[in-house]
Structure formats: structure tokens, C-alpha cells
NUTOR-559506 format. One record per residue (C-alpha): residue in three letters; z, x, y. Coordinates in steps of 0.02 Angstrom, whole numbers, plus 50000, padded with zeros to 5 digits. Example, Ala and Ser with C-alpha at 12.3 -4.5 7.8 and 13.67 -1.06 7.14 Angstrom:
<sites>
ALA503905061549775/SER503575068449947/
</sites>
This chain:
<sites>
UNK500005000050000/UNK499785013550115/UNK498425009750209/UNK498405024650326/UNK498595044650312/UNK499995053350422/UNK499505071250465/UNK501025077450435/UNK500955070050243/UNK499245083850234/UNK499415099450138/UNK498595113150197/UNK497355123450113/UNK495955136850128/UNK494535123850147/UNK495545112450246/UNK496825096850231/UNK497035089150064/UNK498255072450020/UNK499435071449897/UNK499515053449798/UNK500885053349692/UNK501275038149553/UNK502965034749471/UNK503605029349320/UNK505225027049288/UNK506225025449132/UNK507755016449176/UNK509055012449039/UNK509504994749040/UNK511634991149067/UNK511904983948887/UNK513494985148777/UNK512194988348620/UNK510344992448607/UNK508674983348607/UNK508494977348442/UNK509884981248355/UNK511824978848381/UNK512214996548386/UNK513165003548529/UNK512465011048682/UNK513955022548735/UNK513545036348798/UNK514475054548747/UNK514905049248566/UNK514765058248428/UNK512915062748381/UNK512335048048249/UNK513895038448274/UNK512795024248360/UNK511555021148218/UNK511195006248129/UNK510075002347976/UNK508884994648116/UNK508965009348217/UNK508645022148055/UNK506965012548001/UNK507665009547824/UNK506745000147721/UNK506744979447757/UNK507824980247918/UNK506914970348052/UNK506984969548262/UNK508024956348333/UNK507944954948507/UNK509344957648608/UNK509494942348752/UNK510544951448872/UNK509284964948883/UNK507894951348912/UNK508934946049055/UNK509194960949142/UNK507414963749148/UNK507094947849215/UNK508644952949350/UNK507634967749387/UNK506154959749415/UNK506744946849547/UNK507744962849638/UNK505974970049635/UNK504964953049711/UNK503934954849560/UNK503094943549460/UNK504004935349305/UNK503194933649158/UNK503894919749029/UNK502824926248904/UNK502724942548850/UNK502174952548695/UNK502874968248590/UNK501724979648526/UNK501914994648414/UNK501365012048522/UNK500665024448382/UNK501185041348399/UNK502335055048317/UNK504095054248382/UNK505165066148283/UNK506785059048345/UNK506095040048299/UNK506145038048141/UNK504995021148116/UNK503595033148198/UNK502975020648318/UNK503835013348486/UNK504194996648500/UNK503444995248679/UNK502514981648785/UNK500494984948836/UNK499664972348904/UNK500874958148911/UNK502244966049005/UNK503774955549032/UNK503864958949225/UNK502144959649341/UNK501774967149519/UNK503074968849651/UNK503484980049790/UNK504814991249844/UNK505014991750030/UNK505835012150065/UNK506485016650237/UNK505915035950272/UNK506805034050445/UNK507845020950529/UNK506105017150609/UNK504945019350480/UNK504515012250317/UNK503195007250182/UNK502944997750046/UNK502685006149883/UNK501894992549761/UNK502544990449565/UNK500994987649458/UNK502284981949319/UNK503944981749209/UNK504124983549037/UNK505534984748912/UNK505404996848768/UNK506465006348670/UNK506995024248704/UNK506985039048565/UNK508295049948520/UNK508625068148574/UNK508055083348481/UNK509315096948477/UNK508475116148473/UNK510035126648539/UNK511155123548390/UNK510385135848266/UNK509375147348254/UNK508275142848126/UNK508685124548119/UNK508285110348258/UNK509285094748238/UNK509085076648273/UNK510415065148345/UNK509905045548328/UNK511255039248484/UNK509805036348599/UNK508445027748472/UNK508215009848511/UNK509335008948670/UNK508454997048795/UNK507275004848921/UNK506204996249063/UNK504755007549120/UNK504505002149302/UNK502765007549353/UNK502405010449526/UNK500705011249607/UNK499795025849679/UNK500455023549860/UNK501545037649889/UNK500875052249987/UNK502205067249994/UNK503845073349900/UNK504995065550022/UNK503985047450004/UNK504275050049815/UNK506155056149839/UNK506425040549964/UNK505655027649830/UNK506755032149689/UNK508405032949798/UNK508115015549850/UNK507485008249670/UNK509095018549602/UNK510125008749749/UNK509194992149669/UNK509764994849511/UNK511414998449538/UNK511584983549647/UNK511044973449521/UNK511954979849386/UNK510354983449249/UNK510555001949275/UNK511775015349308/UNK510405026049394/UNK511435042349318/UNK510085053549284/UNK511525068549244/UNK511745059849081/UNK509695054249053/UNK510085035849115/UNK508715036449236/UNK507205048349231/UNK505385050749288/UNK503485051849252/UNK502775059949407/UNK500935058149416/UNK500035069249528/UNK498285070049613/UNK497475078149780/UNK495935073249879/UNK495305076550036/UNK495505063250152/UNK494405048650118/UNK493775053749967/UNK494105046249810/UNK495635047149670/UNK495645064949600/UNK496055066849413/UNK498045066049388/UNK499135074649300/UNK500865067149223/UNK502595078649246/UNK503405071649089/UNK505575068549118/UNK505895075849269/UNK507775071649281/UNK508485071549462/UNK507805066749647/UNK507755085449706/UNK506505089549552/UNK505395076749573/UNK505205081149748/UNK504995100449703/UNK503785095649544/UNK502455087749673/UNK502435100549801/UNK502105113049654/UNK500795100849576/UNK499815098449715/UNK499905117449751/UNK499285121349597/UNK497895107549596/UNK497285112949763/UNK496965132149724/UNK496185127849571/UNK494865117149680/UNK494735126749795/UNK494075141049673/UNK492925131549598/UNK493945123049459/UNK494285105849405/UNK496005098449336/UNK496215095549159/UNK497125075949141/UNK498605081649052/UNK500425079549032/UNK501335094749096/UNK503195100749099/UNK504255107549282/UNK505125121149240/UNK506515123049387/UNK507245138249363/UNK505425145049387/UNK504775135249494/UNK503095128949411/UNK502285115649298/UNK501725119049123/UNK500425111749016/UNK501305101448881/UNK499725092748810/UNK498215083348840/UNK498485067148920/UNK498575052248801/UNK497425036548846/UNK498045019448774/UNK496765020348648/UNK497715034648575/UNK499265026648523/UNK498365012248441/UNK499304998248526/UNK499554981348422/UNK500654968248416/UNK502164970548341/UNK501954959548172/UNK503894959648155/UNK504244951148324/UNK503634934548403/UNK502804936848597/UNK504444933448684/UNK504464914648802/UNK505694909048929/UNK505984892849025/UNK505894892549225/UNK507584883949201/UNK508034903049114/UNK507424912949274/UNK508104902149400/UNK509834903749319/UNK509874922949341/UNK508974922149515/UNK510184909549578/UNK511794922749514/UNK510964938549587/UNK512014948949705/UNK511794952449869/UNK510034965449888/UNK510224982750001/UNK508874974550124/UNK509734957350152/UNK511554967550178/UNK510784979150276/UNK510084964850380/UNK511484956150380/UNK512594971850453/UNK511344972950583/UNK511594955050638/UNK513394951050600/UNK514214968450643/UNK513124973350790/UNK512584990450672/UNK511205000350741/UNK509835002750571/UNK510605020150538/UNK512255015550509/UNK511855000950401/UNK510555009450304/UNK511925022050267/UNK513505010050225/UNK512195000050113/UNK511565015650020/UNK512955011349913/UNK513694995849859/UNK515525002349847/UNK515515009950005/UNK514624995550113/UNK515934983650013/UNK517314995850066/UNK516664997550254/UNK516684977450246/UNK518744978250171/UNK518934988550327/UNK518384980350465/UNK519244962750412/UNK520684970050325/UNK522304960350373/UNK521184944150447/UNK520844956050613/UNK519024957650638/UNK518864975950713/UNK517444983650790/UNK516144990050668/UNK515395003350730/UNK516855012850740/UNK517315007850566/UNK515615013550513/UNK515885028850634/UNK517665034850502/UNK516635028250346/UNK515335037950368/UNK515705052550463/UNK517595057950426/UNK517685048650244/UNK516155051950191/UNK516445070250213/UNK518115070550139/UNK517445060549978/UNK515835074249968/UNK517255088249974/UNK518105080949810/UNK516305077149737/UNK516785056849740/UNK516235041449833/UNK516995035749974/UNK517795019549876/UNK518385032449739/UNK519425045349893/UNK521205040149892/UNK521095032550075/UNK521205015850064/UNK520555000450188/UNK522384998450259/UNK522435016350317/UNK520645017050403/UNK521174997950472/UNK522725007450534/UNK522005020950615/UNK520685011850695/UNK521964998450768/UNK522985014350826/UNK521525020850935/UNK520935002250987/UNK522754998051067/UNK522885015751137/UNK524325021851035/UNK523345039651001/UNK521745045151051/UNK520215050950930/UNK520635067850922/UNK522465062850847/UNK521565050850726/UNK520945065150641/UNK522475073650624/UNK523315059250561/UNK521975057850431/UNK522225075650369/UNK523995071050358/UNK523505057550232/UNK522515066850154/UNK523445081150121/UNK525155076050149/UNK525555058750136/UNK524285052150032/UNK525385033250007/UNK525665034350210/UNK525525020850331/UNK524555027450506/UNK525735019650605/UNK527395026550535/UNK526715043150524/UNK526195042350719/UNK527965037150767/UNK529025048150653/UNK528085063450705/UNK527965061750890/UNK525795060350885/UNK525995044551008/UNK524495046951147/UNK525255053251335/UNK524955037051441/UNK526405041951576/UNK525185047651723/UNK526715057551787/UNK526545067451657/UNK524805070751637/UNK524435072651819/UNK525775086151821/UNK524695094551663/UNK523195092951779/UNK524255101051943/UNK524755114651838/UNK522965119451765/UNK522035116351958/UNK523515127552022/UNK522975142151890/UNK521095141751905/UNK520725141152075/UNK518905147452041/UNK518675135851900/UNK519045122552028/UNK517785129852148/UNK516215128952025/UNK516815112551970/UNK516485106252152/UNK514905113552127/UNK514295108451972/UNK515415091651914/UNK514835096851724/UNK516135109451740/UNK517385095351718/UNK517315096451513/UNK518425112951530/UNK519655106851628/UNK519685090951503/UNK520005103651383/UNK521305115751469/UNK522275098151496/UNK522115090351323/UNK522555110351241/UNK524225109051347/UNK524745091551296/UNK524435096051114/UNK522915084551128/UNK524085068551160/UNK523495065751337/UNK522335050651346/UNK520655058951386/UNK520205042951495/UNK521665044551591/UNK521545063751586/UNK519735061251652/UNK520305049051811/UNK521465058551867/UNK520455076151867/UNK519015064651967/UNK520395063252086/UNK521175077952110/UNK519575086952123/UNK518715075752221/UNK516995073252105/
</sites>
């Protein structure tokens, strides 16, 4: 759906500018308590083959059953995606040799897919967005993991992962650089976990990536696209197209053309490999699964689960912008994550006061945030709670302490008094804000009285009034309200 090229989305090259289209698919493992078509469990971390049924280990007679919860959830996923449902749907069997399935076929969907086209709409900037289009969703189920580091000699085979529900969300070709790509998969990840159908961790394989890769010269046509197979976190996939398209372009320009093929990205290096030839769907000999029925749903069955879905990233983020006043940035942040734009919501109306919300959104984000990335948490999962940033912020809002003591007090909770109320820490350790004009104006007398140059360029040039600020706030122990502080040095030095 991008209908236009940005410059700054061209790569360079000897013979000129070339564009990048990029295509994802993404393997997202469906929330489920056991797998696709089997009642196995899905928990991840157990022992290898401890999460095997008969199903799952192709013996002899065992037959699919579909697992209705999984069915749902794609549906779920659909609707979050604006995407077509479809109540009928088909499983084929996908030909090829998996040496950690043991049936040696996937149970997979081809041309009936259960979900159609959608569209994802990704924010690049708090201005800027596009719409990256999903040419379909289907459910499958996933391998298991061959294990080559455990012998020398031997590679083994752990079943866990075979037949655990997957929906491959396939995304059009309307991406045009690494940080479009990066972008699109934060905010489907975002989708999912609002929704509750995936996790999104791709640290333990929940969610991975297809990256398909092409490069043109502006205007022309499609090039011929090569597939990074598994690519397993947002920084890689970004990385793996920027080394793609590097590598398509200098073999171009020389003279060369690309190979279709499915290739590896090897991080530590810093390049993609050939893995093999890329498969066409003739190749895996696609047919309908004889053991399993096309799957049909009722309207009555999709409005159920549409009329339960949560609240979406765009309609909060809307919603921030409207009910809180939030400028785009600040709601596109707190919404990012559900837990945290839940928490920022605990915050502001914690206690039945309504507070202001952008300088709720100001501690979320700026101090909390930063605390919670120092302990390697989200900002729900940091022990400060909702009372303590309601606290602080009705501290600073009735003029009890200033900004500046804020953040002390919240180092104080954070380090010290991790159970503390705000309010009793303020008052048992003397961090009440200097109101008393006496007092600060005698602050002020005593600083003018020692800088008699200082007071001389601030005549001058009124920008020089920040130091003084500063002399006065350093002297009070940064208690002195800065407004008051401000006044009175407008005063006294006659700016």
C-alpha cells in the first residue's frame, strides 16, 4: 500500500538509487494451553519429549482433532487485523522432509486460508504512518527442534514443539526499508499481545520471521526475492535486509542476477547464506488433508469473539489523545504496551482524583520507564506502584515540593523505602518545597550580594538568569520553589 517512494528509503549504489521491498511472514504461536490437533501441552521449557502425544508422534491410526480454542484465536487475530474472516476453510497436507515431524508432511492451510486480507496501520513517527497490507492468515502446525550441540557425533530430536498451533500472517510487499519492517512487526507484536493469541516472545521462538527481500530501481518492476528463513528478533530482521539488499545490489550491478532462494542471516557475521533453492507450492504437493473436514463457522461464532475483543493500540491511543489531552508521542508510547498504558490509566485516576496526564505520562515514561529498563522489567512489573506516582504527582500539583525533589523522593522509593508513602517520606525528612519568600529572597540577596558581575551581564543578557536560578536552588538544597525563586530574581534584578 505504499503508493509513493521516499528518497530517504533509496539505497545507494554505483549505478544509482535502488528500492528495497521487503515482505513478511510471520510465524506467530497461538496462546493455547495444548496444541493444534492434539491435547498435548504447549508449555514451554519442559523437559525435551515430555509434551508428546500419540497424535503428535504420527503412530500408526492416531488422527487430527481440531483444537476450537485455537480456531478462535485465529479468528481473534483476524478481526485485530481488519481482515477478512473466512467461515470456511481447508487443511491441506504440505509435502516435504521435516526431520523433527515425524508424519513427514505439515498440516498447513493453501488456498483456503482461515483468515483473508487486512491491513496493519504502523506509525514510523508521531506524524507519519502507512499501511502495510496482510495478503492472509493461516493456522498450521509448527515442527519440533533439532538439537546438533549435544554430541558430537549424534544430533537429537526433541518433539515439544511438533503440532503446537501456529498462524502464519502474511504481509504484502509494501515495506520499503529496515526500519518500515522493524516498525511493522513491533506493532503486529503489540496486536497480539493485546489480544491475547500470542506472547510475541521471540527469546523463546514464540514469534519469528520470513523476511523476503528484493531491489529495483525506481519504477521498475518486482525484482526476484529472496526468503531469510527464522530470523528471531526485531534488531535482526532489520540488519538481515540492509545486508540483503546490499548483497542483491552488487551482484546487479556486476552483471549478475539473484538466484530465488531461501537463505540463512548469520549475526555474528554479519551476512546471509544460501540455505537452498526456493520452494514453489508445487513442490510440497499441497492436498487436502483426507483426515480432516474443511473447517465452517457461523456468523453468530465470529460476532461472539468480535463483540469480547479488548480494547486495540489504535482506538487507546485515540482515545488518550482525546480524553487525556496526550500529544501522539506520548500516547503512542504509553499504548506500546498494554500493562503500562493500563498502569499510566491506574495513575492518573487512582484514589477517584483525576490528575493531569501529561505529567503522569511525563513520570511513566520518562523517570519509570528508565528505572524499569535498569532492572530489565516493564514498567507495571518495577516495584513502584500507582499510589506512589499518584502521590508524587499530587505533591508537586499542591506545591508541597518542586520537580527536582520529586526525583529524589523517587530514588528514595526506590532504593530505600520501597513500601513508602510520598507524602510521609516528604514530611519526616524535611524535603517540603521553601514557599516563605523571606526566606528565599534572603537566598537571592545573598547570591546578588556575591556576584556583582554576574549581576551585571545578567542586565545585559536576561538568559543569564538560569545561573542565578541555579546558585539559589544549590543553596536551598533545591527546596526553593523555582517559580517563586524566578519572581523574585525578576525583581531584584530588574529584567
Amino acid at each position: 500500500m505504499t503508493t509513493h517512494i521516499k528518497p530517504q528509503n533509496l539505497v545507494k549504489g554505483a549505478t544509482g538509487d535502488w528500492e528495497v521491498i521487503v515482505g513478511l511472514e510471520i510465524h506467530a504461536q497461538v496462546t493455547s494451553r495444548s496444541k493444534l490437533f492434539s491435547g498435548a501441552s504447549t508449555t514451554f521449557g519442559s523437559e525435551p519429549n515430555s509434551n508428546v502425544s500419540l497424535v503428535d508422534a504420527a503412530m500408526p491410526g492416531m488422527l487430527p482433532v481440531i483444537n476450537e480454542e485455537c480456531v478462535a484465536q485465529a479468528v481473534r487475530t483476524g478481526l485485530g487485523l481488519h481482515a477478512k474472516i473466512n467461515k470456511r476453510s481447508v487443511f491441506d497436507r504440505k509435502n516435504y522432509f521435516y526431520p523433527d515431524l515425524p508424519q513427514g508432511y505439515q498440516i498447513s492451510q493453501y488456498k483456503d486460508p482461515i483468515v483473508g486480507e487486512g491491513v496493519v496501520t504502523v506509525d514510523l513517527t508521531p506524524t507519519e504512518q502507512i499501511e502495510v497490507g496482510i495478503e492472509r492468515l493461516h493456522l498450521e502446525q509448527d515442527a519440533g527442534k533439532s538439537l546438533h550441540d549435544q554430541s558430537a557425533t549424534d544430533s537429537f530430536v526433541d518433539l515439544n514443539r511438533s503440532g503446537v498451533a501456529l498462524m502464519e500472517i502474511v504481509s504484502k510487499p509494501d515495506m520499503r526499508s529496515a526500519d518500515e519492517a522493524k516498525a511493522y512487526v513491533t506493532k503486529l507484536r503489540t496486536i497480539l499481545r493485546y489480544l491475547g493469541t500470542c506472547d510475541g516472545n521471540m527469546e523463546q521462538g514464540s514469534l519469528r520471521a520470513d523476511v523476503n527481500v528484493s531491489v529495483r530501481k525506481p519504477g521498475d518492476a518486482l525484482g526476484t526475492r529472496c526468503e531469510i528463513k527464522n530470523v528471531n528478533s526485531i534488531r535482526f530482521i532489520g540488519q538481515a535486509i540492509d545486508v540483503e539488499a546490499r548483497r542483491q545490489i552488487g551482484i546487479l550491478e556486476d552483471g549478475g542476477k539473484i538466484d530465488q532462494e531461501t537463505r540463512l542471516f548469520d549475526p555474528s557475521r554479519g551476512e546471509t547464506r544460501s540455505m537452498r533453492s526456493k520452494e514453489e507450492a508445487h513442490d510440497y504437493r499441497y492436498f487436502p488433508d483426507p483426515d480432516l473436514l474443511p473447517l465452517e463457522f457461523t456468523q453468530d461464532f465470529v460476532d461472539g469473539l468480535k463483540a469480547a475483543l479488548p480494547e486495540l493500540p489504535d482506538a487507546k491511543k485515540a482515545r488518550f489523545m482525546a480524553a487525556y489531552g496526550l500529544p501522539p508521542y506520548d500516547a503512542g508510547v504509553l499504548v506500546a504496551d498494554k500493562e503500562t498504558a493500563d498502569f499510566f490509566e491506574a495513575c492518573v485516576a487512582y484514589g477517584g482524583t483525576k490528575r493531569d496526564a501529561k505529567i503522569v505520562a511525563n513520570w511513566v515514561n520518562g523517570d519509570i520507564a528508565a528505572f524499569a529498563n535498569s532492572q530489565g522489567v516493564s514498567v507495571p512489573q518495577a516495584h513502584i506502584t500507582p499510589a506512589q506516582i499518584a502521590g508524587l504527582v499530587d505533591l508537586i500539583a499542591d506545591g508541597t515540593i518542586s520537580g527536582k525533589i520529586a526525583k529524589d523522593v523517587l530514588a528514595i522509593l526506590i532504593s530505600e523505602e520501597r513500601d513508602g508513602d510520598p507524602r510521609t517520606i516528604v514530611e519526616t525528612r524535611g524535603l517540603k518545597q521553601v514557599t516563605d519568600t523571606g526566606a528565599i529572597e534572603a537566598a537571592v540577596d545573598a547570591i546578588i550580594a556575591a556576584n556583582p558581575e554576574k549581576v551585571e551581564q545578567a542586565k545585559a543578557k536576561p538568559s543569564m538568569l538560569g545561573w542565578f536560578v541555579g546558585q539559589v536552588m544549590k543553596q536551598t538544597g533545591g527546596r526553593a520553589n523555582p517559580q517563586g525563586v524566578n519572581d523574585i530574581l525578576k525583581r531584584k534584578l530588574g529584567i
